[in-house]
Structure formats: structure tokens, C-alpha cells
C-alpha positions in Angstrom: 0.0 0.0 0.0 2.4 2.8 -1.0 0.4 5.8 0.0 0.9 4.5 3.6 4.4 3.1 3.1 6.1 6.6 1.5 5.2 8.7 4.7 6.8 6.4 7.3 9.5 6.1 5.2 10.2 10.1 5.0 9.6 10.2 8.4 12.6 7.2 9.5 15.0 9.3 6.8 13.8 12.9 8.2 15.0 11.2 11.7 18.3 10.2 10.0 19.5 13.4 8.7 18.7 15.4 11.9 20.6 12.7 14.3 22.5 13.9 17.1 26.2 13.7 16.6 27.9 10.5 18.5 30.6 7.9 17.7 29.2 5.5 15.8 32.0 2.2 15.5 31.6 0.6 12.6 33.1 -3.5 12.3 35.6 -4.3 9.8 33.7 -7.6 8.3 30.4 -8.5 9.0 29.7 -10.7 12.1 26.5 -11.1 14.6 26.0 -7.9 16.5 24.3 -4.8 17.2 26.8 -2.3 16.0 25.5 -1.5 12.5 22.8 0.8 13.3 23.7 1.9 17.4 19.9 1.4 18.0 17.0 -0.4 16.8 16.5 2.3 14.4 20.2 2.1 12.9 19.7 6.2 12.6 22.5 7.6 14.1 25.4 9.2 12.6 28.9 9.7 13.9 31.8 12.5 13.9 35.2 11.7 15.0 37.6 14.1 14.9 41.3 13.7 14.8 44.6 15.1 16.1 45.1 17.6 13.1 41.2 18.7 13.6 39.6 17.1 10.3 36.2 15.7 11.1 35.4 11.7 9.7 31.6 11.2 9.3 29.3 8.5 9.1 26.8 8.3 7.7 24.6 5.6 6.4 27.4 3.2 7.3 29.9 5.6 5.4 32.4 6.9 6.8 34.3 10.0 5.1 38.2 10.9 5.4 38.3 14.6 4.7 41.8 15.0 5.7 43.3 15.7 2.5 40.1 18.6 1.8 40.7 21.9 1.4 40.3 23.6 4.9 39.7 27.7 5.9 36.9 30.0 6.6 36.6 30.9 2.9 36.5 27.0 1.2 33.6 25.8 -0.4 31.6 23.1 -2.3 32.0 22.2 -5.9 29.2 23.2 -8.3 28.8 20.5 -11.3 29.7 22.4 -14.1 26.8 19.9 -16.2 23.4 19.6 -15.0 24.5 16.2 -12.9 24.6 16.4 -9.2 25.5 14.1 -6.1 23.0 11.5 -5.2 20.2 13.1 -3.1 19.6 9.8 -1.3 21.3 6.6 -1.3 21.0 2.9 0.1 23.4 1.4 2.7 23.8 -1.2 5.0 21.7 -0.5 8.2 20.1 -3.4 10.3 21.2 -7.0 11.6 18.2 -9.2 11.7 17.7 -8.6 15.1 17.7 -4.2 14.7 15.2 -4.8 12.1 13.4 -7.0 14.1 13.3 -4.0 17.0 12.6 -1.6 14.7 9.8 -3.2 13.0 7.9 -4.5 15.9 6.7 -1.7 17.7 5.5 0.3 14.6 3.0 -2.9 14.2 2.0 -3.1 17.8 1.2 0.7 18.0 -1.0 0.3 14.5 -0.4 3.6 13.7 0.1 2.7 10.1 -3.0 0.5 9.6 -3.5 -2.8 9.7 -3.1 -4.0 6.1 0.1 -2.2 6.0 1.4 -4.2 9.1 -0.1 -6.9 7.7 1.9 -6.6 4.3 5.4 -6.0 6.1 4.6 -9.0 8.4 4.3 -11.2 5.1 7.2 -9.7 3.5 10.0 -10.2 6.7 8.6 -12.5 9.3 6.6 -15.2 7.0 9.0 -16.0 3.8 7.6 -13.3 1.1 10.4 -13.2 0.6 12.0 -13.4 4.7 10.9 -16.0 7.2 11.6 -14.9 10.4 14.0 -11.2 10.0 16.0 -14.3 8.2 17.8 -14.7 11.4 19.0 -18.0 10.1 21.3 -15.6 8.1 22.4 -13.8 10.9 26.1 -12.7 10.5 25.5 -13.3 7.1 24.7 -10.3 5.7 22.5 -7.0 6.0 19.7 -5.7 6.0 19.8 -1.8 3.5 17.3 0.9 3.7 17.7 4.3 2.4 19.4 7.4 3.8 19.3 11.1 2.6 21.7 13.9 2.5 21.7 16.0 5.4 21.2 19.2 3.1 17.9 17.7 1.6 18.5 18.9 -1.8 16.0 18.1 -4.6 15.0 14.3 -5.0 15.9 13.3 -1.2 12.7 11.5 -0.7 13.1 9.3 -4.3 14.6 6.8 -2.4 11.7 5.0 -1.6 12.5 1.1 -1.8 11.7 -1.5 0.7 14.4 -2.5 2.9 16.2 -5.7 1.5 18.5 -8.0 2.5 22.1 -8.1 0.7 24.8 -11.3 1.3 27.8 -10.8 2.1 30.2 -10.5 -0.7 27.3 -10.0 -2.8 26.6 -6.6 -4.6 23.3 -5.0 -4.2 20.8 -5.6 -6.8 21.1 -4.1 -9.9 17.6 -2.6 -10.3 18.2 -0.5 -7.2 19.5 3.1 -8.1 22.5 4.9 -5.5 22.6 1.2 -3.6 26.7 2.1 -2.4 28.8 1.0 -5.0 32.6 2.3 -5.4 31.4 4.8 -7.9 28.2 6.2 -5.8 30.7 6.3 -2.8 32.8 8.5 -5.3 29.7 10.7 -6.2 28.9 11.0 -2.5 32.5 11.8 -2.3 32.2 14.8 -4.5 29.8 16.2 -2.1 32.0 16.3 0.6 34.6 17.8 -1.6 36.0 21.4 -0.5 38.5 23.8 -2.2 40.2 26.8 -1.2 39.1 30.2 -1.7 39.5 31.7 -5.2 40.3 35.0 -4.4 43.2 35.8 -7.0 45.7 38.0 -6.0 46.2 41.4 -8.7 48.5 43.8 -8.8 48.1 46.6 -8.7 46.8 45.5 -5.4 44.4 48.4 -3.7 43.5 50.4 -6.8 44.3 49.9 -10.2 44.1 52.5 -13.2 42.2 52.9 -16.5 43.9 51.5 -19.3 46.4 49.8 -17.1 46.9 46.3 -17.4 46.3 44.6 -14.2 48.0 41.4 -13.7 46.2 38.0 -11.4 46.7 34.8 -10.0 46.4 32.3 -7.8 48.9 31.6 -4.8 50.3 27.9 -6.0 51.1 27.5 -2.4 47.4 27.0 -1.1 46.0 26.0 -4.7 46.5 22.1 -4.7 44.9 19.2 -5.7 41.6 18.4 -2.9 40.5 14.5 -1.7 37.6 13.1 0.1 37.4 9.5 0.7 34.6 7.5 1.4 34.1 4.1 2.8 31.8 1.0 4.3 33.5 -1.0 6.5 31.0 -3.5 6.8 31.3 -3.9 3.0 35.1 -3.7 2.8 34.4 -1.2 0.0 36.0 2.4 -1.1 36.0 5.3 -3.7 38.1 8.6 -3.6 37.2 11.6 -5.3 40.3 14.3 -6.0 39.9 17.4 -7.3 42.4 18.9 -9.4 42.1 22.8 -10.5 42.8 23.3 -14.3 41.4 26.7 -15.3 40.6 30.3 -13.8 37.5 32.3 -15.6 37.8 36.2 -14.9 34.7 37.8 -15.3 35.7 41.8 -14.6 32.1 42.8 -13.5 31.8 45.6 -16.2 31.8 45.5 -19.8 34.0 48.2 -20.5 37.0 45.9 -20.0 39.2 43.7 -21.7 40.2 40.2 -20.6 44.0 38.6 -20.9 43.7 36.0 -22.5 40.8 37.3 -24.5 38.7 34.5 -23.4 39.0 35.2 -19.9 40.1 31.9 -19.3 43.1 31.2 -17.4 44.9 27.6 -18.2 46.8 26.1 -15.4 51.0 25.9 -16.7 53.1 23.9 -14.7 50.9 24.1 -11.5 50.4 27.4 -11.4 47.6 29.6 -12.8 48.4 33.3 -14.0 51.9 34.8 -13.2 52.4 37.3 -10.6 53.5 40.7 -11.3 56.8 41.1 -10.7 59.1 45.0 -11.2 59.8 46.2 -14.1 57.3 44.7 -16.3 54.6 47.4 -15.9 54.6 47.5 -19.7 53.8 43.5 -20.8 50.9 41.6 -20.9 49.9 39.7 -18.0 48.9 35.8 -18.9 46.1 36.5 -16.7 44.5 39.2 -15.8 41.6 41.9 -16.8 42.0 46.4 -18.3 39.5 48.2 -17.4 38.6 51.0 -19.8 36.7 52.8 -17.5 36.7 54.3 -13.7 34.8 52.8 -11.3 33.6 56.0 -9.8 32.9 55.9 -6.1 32.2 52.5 -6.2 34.0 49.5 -7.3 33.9 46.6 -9.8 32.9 43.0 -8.7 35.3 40.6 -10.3 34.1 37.5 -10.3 37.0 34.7 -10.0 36.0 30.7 -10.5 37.8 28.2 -10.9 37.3 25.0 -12.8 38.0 21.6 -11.1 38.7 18.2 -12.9 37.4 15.5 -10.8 38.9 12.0 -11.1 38.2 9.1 -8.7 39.8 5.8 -7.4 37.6 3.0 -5.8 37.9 -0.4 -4.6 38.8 -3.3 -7.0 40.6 -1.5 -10.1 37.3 0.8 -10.3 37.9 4.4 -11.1 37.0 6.9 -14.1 36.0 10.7 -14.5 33.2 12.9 -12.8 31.4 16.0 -14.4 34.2 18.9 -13.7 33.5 21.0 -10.7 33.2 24.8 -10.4 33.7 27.2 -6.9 33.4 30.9 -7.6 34.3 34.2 -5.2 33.6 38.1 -5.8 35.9 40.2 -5.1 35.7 44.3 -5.5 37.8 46.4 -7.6 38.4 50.2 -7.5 39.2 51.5 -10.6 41.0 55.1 -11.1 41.6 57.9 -13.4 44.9 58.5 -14.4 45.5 61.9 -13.1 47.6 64.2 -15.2 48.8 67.7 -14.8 48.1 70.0 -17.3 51.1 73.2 -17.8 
């Protein structure tokens, strides 16, 4: 009955996403306990943070090793630079036979969700359509996976609407189920997670720069590396890691009556660096980078508008690996432009 099914469901991943923070230990290999889920509900979710201060997260029975992200007030997410995004929602491993067992129980003795609901989930997990008995028999065996929702909620959280099923060991989810972990959803969730540093380029001249005048940018090579999240299931043995690699700077100067170097106002990394800074003496070249203005800004200023274009590649368990849609993070910053002031004898 799945206009009675859907709203329970929202409401157990609603629960998930809004958990309280608490160390959630996850076993290496599967084996008879009660670990998976912390609960009969299997809803919590888990920070741990380390010596150096970078926070590991479960959630869904994936855990995330951001260490290797970029880090500061002024990082931010990725925006897909195609109309693909992240999975909204995804399925993991979440209850032993036994959680599911406690989870399921009470919701059919309170009958808050009707009888011939109860009555449909007691046929499918207690009498053999398709699960006798939680199939305890299979109890260390495998998992029970249900669905869990990024904590943001963007667009599509609630598509994840399957019945929890049971998954062997060793096995890999069924193929008709969309976003059940895989090394390449873990990579997608990966991407996600993904952070990179500020794009604020650096121009000279650096407080004010003049009509006409070239005005050279880039990007400090010493924070602008390559970015990594990795994520994992440790019941499952499995892993994917998403880098991040910039390639390109776009200057957009925030006026039209300016000029772009190169014309394009695209920026091409060269030998890990992107644009050239300014250095004495060569006032009268070309920058690489950079942006003329051909007109003051008045009493107000300009908003350059600096992004950055990230290749995004990813590793994953067994050999797996391959390309993700490119990644863009963007950053306004203001310009004052001047007259050139002459005196006139």
C-alpha cells in the first residue's frame, strides 16, 4: 500500500538526517551484532575528529576521510559544471536481523500505520515473502539496506523509496536499485563532501588599479592544490576517492567596458600554477592573466568574479575508477578602478 508506506519512510529518513552527533563504530567484516545501526533504528550518525582537527563522518554506514580537503573559513563546495549532481539519497547497509526485528515490531503493535500495511510487512519479513523470520537464520551473514538522505535535503531526497532488503555478504546490491553504495556512488557522495580553497586571486596593482592599465592575477600555487575526500563502508570492505584537481581560472571583470587577458577570460593552469604574478619592471607586458579596465569605477568599485574549474577524477575499490562532471567554486571580489591623473602646464 504505498500511500501508507512513503510517509513512514520520509519520516525514518527525516530522523536520519537530523541525528545527534555520536561515535558510531563501525566492524571491519560482517559478524552477529548490534553495532550497524547503534539502536533499533540504525539512525545515528557519527563524527570523529582527529589530532590535526579534520572531522570523519558517518553516515549511512559511510564513513568520510576529509583529511586531504581543502580547509579555511573561505572553502567551499563544488558546483557541477553539467546539470548532474551528487546522489540526493542513497542505500546502505543498516540493520542486523535482530535491529530490524526492533525496529519493525513496535510500529506494528502501535498500528499507527494501519493494519493492512502491518499486515503486508509481516508477510514480506517475518513469514517468507520473501523473509521468514527477519531471516535470522542468516544472521552474520549479511545486512539488512534501507535508504538514507543527504543531510542538506536537496531536490530528490525523498526518491529513495525502496523496501528494505537484504544483501549477502560479498554480494553486490541488486542491480535494479539506483545509488545502492557502489565504489562509484561512494565516489559521487565523495564529491559532495569535496572542498577547495578560496578563489580570491591576488592582482597587482593590489588596492587600486588604473584605467587602461593592465592589471595582472593569479592564484597563490602554495594553497591551490589538488583536494580529496574518501569514502568508505566497512561493513562492506568497500571504497571510492574523489580528488579534485584545478585546471582553469575564468575572470569575469564585473563591467563591460573591460578587456580580458587572454581574450577569453580563461586562465589555463602551466606547470601548476595559474596566471603569473606581477613582478618589477614589467609594468609594460601583458599579464597571462589578468583583466583592463577601460573605464573608472567612480565611487564605487567593480565586482570581479574569479572561478575556478576543477577536474574531478576518482579511485575505488577493485581497479574501479574513471571521470566525474568537472567542478566549479566561484568568489567576488571588488575592484576600485581610477583615473589616471595628469597635470596639465
Amino acid at each position: 500500500m504505498p500511500a501508507v508506506t512513503r510517509p513512514l519512510r520520509t519520516l525514518s529518513t527525516v530522523v536520519i538526517a537530523g541525528a545527534c552527533w555520536s561515535l558510531v563504530v563501525f566492524p571491519g567484516t560482517a559478524h552477529a551484532d548490534d553495532t550497524l545501526g547503534e539502536g533499533p533504528q540504525g539512525t545515528e550518525q557519527g563524527a570523529d575528529a582527529g589530532k590535526d582537527g579534520t572531522l570523519s563522518v558517518t553516515a549511512g554506514g559511510i564513513v568520510f576521510d576529509r583529511s586531504k580537503n581543502g580547509s579555511g573559513n573561505s572553502a567551499g563546495a563544488l558546483t557541477s559544471a553539467t546539470s548532474w549532481t551528487p546522489p540526493p539519497c542513497w542505500y546502505a547497509p543498516k540493520y542486523t536481523p535482530e535491529q530490524l526485528q526492533k525496529y519493525l515490531e513496535p510500529t506494528w503493535e502501535a498500528g499507527s500505520t494501519g493494519y493492512e500495511w502491518d499486515a503486508e510487512q509481516r508477510d514480506r519479513y517475518v513469514n517468507g515473502h520473501p523473509y521468514k523470520d527477519f531471516n535470522k537464520d542468516k544472521t552474520g551473514k549479511g545486512y539488512f539496506w534501507d535508504s538514507f538522505v543527504n543531510k542538506d535535503f536537496p531536490p530528490g531526497w525523498d526518491s529513495c523509496d525502496e523496501e528494505i532488503f537484504w544483501v549477502d555478504q560479498g554480494n553486490p546490491p541488486p542491480a535494479n536499485i539506483e545509488n545502492a553504495v557502489t565504489p562509484k556512488v561512494l565516489a559521487e557522495l565523495a564529491y559532495a563532501e569535496i572542498r577547495v580553497p578560496s578563489t580570491k586571486v591576488t592582482l597587482a596593482p593590489a588596492e587600486a588599479t588604473k584605467v587602461n592599465l593592465p592589471t595582472w592575477s593569479w592564484l597563490d600555487d602554495a594553497q591551490f592544490k589538488p583536494v580529496s575526500v574518501t569514502a568508505s563502508v566497512p561493513v562492506l570492505g568497500i571504497q571510492a576517492t574523489a580528488t579534485a584537481e584545478p585546471v582553469s581560472l575564468r575572470i569575469e571583470p564585473g563591467t563591460k567596458d573591460a578587456v580580458t587577458y587572454p581574450a577569453s577570460g580563461v586562465c589555463d593552469i602551466n606547470n601548476g600554477r595559474i596566471g603569473e604574478p606581477y613582478a618589477k619592471g614589467r609594468a609594460d607586458q601583458t599579464p597571462p592573466c589578468g583583466v583592463k579596465y577601460l573605464r573608472s569605477s567612480g565611487n564605487g568599485t567593480y565586482p570581479l568574479q574569479a572561478t575556478v574549474t576543477w577536474n574531478i577524477e576518482w579511485t575505488g575499490s577493485g581497479g574501479a575508477g574513471g571521470d566525474l562532471p568537472d567542478g566549479t567554486f566561484g568568489a567576488t571580489q571588488d575592484v576600485v578602478v581610477q583615473e589616471i591623473q595628469s597635470v596639465v602646464r
